[in-house]
C-alpha positions in Angstrom: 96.3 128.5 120.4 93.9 131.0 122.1 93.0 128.6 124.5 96.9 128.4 125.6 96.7 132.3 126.0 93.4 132.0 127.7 95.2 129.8 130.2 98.4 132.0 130.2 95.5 135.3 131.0 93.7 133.5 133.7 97.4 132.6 135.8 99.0 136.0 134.9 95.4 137.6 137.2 95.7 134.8 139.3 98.9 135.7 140.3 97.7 139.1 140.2 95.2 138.8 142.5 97.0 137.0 145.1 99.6 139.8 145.3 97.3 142.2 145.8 95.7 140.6 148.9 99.1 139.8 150.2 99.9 143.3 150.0 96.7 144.5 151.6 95.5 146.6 148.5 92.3 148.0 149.4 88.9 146.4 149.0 87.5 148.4 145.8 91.1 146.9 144.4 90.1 143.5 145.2 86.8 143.2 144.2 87.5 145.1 140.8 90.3 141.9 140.1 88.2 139.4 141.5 85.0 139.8 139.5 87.3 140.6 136.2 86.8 138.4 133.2 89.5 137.5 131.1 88.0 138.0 127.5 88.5 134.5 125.8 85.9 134.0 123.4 86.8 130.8 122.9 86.5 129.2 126.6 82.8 128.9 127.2 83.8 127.7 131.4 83.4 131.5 132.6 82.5 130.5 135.5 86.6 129.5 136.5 87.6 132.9 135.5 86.7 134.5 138.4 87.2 133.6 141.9 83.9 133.8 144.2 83.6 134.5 147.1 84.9 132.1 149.2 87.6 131.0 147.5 88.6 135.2 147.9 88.3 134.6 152.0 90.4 132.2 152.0 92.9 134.5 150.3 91.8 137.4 152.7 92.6 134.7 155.8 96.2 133.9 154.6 97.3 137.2 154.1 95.1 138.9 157.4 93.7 141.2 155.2 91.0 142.0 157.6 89.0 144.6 156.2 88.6 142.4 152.8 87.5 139.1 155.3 84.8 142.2 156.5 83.4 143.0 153.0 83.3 139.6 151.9 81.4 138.5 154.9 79.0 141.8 155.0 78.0 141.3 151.6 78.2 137.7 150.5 77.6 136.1 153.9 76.3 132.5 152.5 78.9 132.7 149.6 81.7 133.6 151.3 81.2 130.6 153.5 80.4 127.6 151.0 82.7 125.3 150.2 85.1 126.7 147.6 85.7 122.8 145.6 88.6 121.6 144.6 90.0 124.4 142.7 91.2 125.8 146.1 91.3 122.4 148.1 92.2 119.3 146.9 91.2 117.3 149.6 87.6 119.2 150.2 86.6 119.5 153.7 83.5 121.3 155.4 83.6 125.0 155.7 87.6 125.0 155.5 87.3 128.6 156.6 87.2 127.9 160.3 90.7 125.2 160.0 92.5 127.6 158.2 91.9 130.6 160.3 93.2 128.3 163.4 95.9 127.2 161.7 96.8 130.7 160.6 96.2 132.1 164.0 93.6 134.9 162.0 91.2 134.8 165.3 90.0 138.5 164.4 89.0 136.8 160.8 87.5 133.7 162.7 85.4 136.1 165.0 84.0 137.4 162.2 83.4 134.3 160.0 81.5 132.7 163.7 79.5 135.8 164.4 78.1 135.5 160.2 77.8 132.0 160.2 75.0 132.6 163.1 73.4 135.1 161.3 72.6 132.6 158.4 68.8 131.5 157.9 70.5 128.1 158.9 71.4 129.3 161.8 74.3 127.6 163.2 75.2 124.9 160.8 78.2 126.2 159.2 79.8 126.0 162.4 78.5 122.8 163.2 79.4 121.1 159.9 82.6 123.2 159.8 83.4 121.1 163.4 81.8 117.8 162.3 84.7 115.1 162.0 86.6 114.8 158.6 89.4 112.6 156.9 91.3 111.7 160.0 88.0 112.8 162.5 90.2 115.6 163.5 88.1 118.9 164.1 89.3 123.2 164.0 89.4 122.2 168.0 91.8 119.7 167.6 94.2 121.8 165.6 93.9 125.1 168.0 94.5 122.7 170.5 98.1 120.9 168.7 99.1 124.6 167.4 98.4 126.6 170.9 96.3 129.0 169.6 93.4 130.2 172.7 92.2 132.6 171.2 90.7 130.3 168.2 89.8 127.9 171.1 88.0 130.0 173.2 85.8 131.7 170.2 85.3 128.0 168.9 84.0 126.9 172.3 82.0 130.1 172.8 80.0 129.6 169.3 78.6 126.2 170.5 81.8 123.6 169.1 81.1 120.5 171.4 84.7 119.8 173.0 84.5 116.7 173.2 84.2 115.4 170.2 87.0 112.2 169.7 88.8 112.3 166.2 89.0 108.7 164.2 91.5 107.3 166.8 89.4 108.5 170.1 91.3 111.4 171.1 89.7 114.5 172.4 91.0 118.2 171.7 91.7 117.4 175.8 94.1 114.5 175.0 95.9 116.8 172.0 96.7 119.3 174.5 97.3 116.8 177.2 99.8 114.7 174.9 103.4 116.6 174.7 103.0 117.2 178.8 103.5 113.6 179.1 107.3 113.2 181.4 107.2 117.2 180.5 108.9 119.6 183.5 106.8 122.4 183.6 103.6 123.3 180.8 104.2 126.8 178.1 102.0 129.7 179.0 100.1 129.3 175.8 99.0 125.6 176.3 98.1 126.0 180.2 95.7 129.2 178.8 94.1 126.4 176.2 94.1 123.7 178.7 92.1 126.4 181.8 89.8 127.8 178.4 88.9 123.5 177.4 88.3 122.9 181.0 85.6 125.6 181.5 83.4 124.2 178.5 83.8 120.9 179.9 81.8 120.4 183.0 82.2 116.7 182.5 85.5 115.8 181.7 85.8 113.0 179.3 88.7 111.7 177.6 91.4 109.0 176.1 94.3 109.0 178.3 92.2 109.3 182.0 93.6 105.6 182.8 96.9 107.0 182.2 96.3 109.7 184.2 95.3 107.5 186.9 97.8 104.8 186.5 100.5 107.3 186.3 99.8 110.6 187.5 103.3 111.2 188.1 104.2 111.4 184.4 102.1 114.7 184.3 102.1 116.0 187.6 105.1 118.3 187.1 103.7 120.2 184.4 100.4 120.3 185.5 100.4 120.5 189.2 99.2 118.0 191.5 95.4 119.0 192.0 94.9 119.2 188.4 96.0 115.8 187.5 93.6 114.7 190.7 90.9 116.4 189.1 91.5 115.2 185.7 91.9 111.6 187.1 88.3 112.4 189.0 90.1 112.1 191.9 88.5 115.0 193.3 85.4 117.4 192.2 86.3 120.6 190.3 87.6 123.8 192.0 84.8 125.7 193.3 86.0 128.5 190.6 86.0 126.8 187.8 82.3 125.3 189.2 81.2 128.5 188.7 82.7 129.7 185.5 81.3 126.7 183.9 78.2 127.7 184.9 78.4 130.9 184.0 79.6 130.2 180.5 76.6 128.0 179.8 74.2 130.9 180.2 76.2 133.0 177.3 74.3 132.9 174.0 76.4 131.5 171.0 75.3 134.2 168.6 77.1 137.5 170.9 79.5 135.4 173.3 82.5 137.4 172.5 80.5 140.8 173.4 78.6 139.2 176.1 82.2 137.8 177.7 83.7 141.3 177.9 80.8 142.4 179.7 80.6 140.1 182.3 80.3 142.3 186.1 83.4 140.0 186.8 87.5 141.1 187.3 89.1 140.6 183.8 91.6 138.3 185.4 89.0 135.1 186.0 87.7 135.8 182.4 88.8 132.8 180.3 92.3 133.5 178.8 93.1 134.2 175.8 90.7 137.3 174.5 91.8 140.3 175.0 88.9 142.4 172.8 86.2 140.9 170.8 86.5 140.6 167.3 85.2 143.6 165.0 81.4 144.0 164.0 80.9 142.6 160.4 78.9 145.7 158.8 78.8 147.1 155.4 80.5 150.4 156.1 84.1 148.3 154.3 84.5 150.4 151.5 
């Protein structure tokens, strides 16, 4: 019987706890209900009746509750970014921070998860096993590329993600994006900014559909414009601009791209797109 009550405690905080971060209680708040024990002397498993660290980001990443994502990544850096086991994700995958604040569009919270991960005595492994190819192969660049999100894309690039990486079936982040303009009349705002950002970390341009491309460039020419479906082809040699940004890129440091981008000597308007303001400074001044 006590262990049904046990049970009953642990989903009433649960429940609890989630509310909380979905209402943006402050930080104190959260910690206090995260590291509370239920008292049931008979269930010796203590350790599932609290939820660590990363398990608490991942909260803090559904609900933008930035300030929390800050504390949790000041003060548990190599916690917070573990994986958090199947408790949280039944199909475990490496560092699932990074896909799910893509696919939540959180690209303050990613900025902050990128700029710790490089911190880390192992440097920057969290990002590179957080991009390595999973399940399907698919990567975090693969799905800011299919949900349109160039922000993520740009802060992914800029911490050292390799964009061309294929997923299980050969296609590129570059295909992903290149995919619905197939036959399409003219390409959104948001997935032209991801395509120009993709192109500027790829001084050379590899991917699935190039024969298309080259067999028919008509079917993309409308959206994309004739010289850019001659470039992708490799019809002809990149625009002298975006020679230069890609070199420029190159020399950025991983570890302080975002602050090193905004202060580039250049006009804000041939920055990449996509990043207004870098994300915040991780510190320990949360609470």
């Amino acid at each position: 019987m006590s262990s049904v009550v046990c049970l009953e405690q642990r989903r009433c905080l649960s429940l609890l706890f989630y509310r909380a971060v979905r209402d943006l209680k402050p930080v104190w708040m959260l910690e206090d209900m995260r590291t509370m024990l239920a008292l049931c002397p008979d269930d010796e498993d203590n350790s599932q009746k609290t939820y660590s660290p990363s398990e608490a980001l991942l909260y803090a990443i559904v609900h933008d509750h930035q300030a929390y994502a800050q504390y949790l990544l000041s003060h548990f850096p190599e916690e917070a970014l573990v994986d958090p086991g199947e408790r949280f994700c039944s199909c475990p995958t490496p560092a699932p921070h990074l896909s799910l604040a893509v696919r939540y569009d959180r690209h303050s919270i990613l900025g902050l998860i990128l700029q710790v991960a490089h911190r880390l005595p192992s440097g920057s492994s969290v990002v590179r096993d957080g991009c390595d190819q999973q399940g399907d192969g698919r990567t975090p660049l693969h799905l800011a590329c299919e949900l349109v999100r160039p922000e993520a894309l740009l802060l992914l690039l800029g911490s050292g993600v390799s964009p061309a990486v294929p997923d299980a079936q050969g296609w590129t982040p570059l295909d992903v994006l290149l995919v619905p303009l197939k036959d399409c009349e003219e390409a959104s705002r948001g997935r032209r900014h991801c395509l120009d950002t993709l192109l500027m970390f790829m001084p050379k341009v590899e991917f699935h559909l190039r024969e298309a491309l080259r067999t028919e460039p008509h079917r993309w020419r409308r959206a994309l414009g004739h010289d850019a479906v001659e470039y992708l082809a490799g019809f002809r040699p990149a625009p002298l601009l975006l020679s230069a940004m890609q070199t420029v890129l190159q020399q950025l440091s991983p570890t302080t791209f975002s602050d090193s981008l905004l202060q580039l000597p250049i006009p804000s308007s041939l920055k990449p797109p996509g990043l207004c303001c870098g994300p915040p400074q991780c510190n320990d001044r949360t609470l």
